[in-house]
C-alpha positions in Angstrom: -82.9 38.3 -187.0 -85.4 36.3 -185.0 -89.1 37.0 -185.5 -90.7 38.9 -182.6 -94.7 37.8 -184.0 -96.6 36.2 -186.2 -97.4 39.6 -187.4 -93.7 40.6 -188.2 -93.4 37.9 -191.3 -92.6 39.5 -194.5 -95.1 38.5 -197.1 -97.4 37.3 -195.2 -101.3 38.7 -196.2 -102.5 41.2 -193.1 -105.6 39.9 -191.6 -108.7 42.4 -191.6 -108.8 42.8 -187.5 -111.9 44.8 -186.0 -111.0 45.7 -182.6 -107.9 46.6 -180.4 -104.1 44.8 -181.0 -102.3 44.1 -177.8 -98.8 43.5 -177.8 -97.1 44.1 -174.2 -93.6 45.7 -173.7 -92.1 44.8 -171.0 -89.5 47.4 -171.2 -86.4 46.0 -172.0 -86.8 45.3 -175.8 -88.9 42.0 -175.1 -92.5 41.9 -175.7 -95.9 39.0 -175.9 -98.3 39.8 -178.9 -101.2 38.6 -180.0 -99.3 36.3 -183.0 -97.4 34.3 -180.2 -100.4 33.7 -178.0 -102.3 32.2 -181.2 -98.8 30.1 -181.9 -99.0 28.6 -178.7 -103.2 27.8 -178.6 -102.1 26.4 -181.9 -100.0 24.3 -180.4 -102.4 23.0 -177.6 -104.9 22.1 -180.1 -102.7 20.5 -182.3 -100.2 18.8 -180.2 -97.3 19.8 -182.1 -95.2 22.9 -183.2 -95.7 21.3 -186.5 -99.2 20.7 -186.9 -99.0 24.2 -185.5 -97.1 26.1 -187.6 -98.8 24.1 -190.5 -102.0 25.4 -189.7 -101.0 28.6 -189.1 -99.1 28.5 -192.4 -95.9 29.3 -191.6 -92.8 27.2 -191.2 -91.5 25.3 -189.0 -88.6 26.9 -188.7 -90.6 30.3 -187.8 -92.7 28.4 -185.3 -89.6 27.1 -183.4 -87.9 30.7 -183.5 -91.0 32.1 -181.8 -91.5 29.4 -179.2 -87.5 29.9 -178.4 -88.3 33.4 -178.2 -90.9 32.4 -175.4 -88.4 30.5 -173.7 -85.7 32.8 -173.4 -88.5 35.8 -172.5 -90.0 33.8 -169.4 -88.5 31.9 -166.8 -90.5 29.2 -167.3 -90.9 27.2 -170.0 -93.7 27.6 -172.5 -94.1 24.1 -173.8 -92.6 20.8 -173.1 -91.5 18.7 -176.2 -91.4 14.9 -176.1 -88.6 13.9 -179.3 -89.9 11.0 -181.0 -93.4 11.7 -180.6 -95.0 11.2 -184.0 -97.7 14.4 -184.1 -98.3 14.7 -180.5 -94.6 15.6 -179.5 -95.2 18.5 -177.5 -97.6 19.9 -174.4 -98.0 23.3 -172.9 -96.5 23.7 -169.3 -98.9 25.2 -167.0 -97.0 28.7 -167.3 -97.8 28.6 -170.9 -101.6 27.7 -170.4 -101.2 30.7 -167.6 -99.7 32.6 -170.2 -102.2 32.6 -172.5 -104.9 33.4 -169.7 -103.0 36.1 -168.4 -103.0 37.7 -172.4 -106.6 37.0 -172.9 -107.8 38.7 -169.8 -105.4 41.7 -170.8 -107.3 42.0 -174.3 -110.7 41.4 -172.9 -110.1 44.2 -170.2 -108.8 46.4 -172.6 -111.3 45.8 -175.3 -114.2 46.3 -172.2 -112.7 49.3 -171.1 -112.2 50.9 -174.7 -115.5 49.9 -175.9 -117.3 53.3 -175.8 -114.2 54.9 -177.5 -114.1 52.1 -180.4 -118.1 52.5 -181.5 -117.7 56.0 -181.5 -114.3 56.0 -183.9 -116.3 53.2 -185.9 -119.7 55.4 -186.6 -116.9 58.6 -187.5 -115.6 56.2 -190.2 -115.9 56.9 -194.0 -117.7 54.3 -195.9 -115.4 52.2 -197.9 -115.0 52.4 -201.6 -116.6 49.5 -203.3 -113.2 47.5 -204.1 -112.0 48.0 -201.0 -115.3 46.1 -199.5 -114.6 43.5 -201.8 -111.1 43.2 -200.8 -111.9 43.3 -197.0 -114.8 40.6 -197.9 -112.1 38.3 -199.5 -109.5 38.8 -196.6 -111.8 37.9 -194.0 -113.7 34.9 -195.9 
């Protein structure tokens, strides 16, 4: 089975996250989440799926999986790889960068328009037991 996210990976520690998680359906068992769009501004910084999936500390193998996954969502390509290329073997294609974009304005509208409704489920919260702060301090550090 193919991973769908970042998020999906067995074993893999969850990541204290303050705030909304977007992952858009689009209705026919395909879907964009926040672990992809990271994957692929991964892979713009470092100029590899490699690097990438190094520094996101997965394998490569996963990586590639989840950038095929792109590719066989979208009718564009996400990224263009260049074989042979030592470390700087693959680009974004401008759908990807528009990709991303298009994401990132989805969670920043969503966040903007939730934001009354998050501070007020935040100050109904119960205060955490001193473990668990330590534990939340350690997964974000």
């Amino acid at each position: 089975m193919a991973p769908t996210d970042i998020d999906d990976i067995p074993g893999r520690p969850a990541r204290a996250r303050d705030g909304l998680f977007i992952r858009v359906y689009f209705g026919d068992g395909r879907h964009i989440g926040p672990g992809m769009i990271d994957l692929l501004e991964t892979i713009r910084r470092e100029r590899s799926i490699l690097s990438a999936a190094r520094h996101m500390g997965m394998s490569y193998r996963r990586a590639w999986l989840l950038v095929d996954a792109m590719a066989r969502t979208f009718r564009e390509p996400v990224v263009e790889t260049h074989p042979g290329r030592r470390g700087a073997g693959t680009n974004l294609t401008a759908f990807g960068e528009r990709l991303i974009a298009l994401y990132r304005g989805i969670e920043q509208s969503s966040a903007a328009a939730s934001r009354a409704a998050m501070e007020e489920l935040r100050a109904g919260l119960a205060p955490l037991p001193v473990a668990a702060e330590a534990e939340v301090a350690t997964n974000e550090g």
